[in-house]
C-alpha positions as CSV (number, residue, x, y, z in Angstrom):
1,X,-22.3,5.6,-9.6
2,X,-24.0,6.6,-12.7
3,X,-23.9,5.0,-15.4
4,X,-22.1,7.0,-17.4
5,X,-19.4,7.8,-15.3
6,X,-18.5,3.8,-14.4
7,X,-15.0,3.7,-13.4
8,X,-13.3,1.6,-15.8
9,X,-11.6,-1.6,-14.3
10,X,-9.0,-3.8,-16.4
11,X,-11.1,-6.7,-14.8
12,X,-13.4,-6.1,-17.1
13,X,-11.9,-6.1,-20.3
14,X,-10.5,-8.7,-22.3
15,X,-6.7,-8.0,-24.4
16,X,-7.7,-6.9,-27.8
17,X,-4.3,-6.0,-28.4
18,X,-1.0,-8.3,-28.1
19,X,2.5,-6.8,-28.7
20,X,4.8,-9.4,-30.0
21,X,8.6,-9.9,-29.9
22,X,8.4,-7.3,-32.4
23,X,8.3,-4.8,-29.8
24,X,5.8,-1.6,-30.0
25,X,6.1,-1.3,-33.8
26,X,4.2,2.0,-36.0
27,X,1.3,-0.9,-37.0
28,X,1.0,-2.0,-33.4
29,X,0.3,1.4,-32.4
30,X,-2.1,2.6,-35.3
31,X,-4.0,-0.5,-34.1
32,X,-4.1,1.1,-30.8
33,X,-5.2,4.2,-32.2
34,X,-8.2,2.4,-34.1
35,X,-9.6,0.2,-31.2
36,X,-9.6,3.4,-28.9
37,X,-11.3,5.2,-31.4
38,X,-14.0,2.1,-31.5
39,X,-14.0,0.8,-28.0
40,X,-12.9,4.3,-26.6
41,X,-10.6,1.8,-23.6
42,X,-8.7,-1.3,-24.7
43,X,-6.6,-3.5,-22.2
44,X,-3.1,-4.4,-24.3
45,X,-0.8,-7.6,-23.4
46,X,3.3,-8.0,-24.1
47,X,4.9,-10.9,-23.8
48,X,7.3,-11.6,-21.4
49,X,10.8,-11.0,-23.1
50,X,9.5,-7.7,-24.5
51,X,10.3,-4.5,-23.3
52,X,7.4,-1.9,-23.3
53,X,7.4,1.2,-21.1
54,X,3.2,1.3,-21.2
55,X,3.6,4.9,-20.6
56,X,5.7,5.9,-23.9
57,X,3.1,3.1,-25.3
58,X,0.3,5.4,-24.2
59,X,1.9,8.9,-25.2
60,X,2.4,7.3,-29.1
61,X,-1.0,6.3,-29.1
62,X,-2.3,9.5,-27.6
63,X,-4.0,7.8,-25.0
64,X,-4.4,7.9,-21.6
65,X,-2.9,5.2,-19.0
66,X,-5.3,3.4,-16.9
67,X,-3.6,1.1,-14.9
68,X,-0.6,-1.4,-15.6
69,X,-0.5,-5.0,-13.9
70,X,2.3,-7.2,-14.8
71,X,2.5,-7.0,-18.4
72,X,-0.5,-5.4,-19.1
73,X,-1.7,-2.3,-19.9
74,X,-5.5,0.0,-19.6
75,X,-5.6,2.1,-22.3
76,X,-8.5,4.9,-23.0
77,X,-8.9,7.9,-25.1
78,X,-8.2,11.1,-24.3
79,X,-11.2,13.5,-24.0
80,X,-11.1,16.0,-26.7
């Protein structure tokens, strides 16, 4: 593959976004929406007595949803 079109693989990424017993508050999700405008993919971790539906996480954030493992989530942003 090209270099440009790379598949992207959560293997690769490190979480730069943890969502706390909090939940998926507004401020979590503008963080979201700032690292995807940055990175353009971000990998996001819950912890374990939190409930997060990664795609409703993904539609708020107007992102697009990778993949999901466990309690983790692929984000990337959409194409314009």
């Amino acid at each position: 593959m090209s270099e440009g079109k790379r598949r992207i693989s959560g293997q690769d990424l490190k979480p730069t976004v943890w969502i706390g017993k909090q939940g998926c508050t507004g401020t979590v999700v503008e963080e979201i929406v700032q690292q995807l405008k940055k990175r353009g993919c971000i990998k996001v971790k819950w912890l374990q007595n939190t409930e997060i539906d990664p795609e409703e996480l993904a539609s708020r954030a107007d992102a697009e949803l990778v993949e999901t493992r466990g309690r983790t989530a692929v984000l990337k942003r959409k194409r314009s």
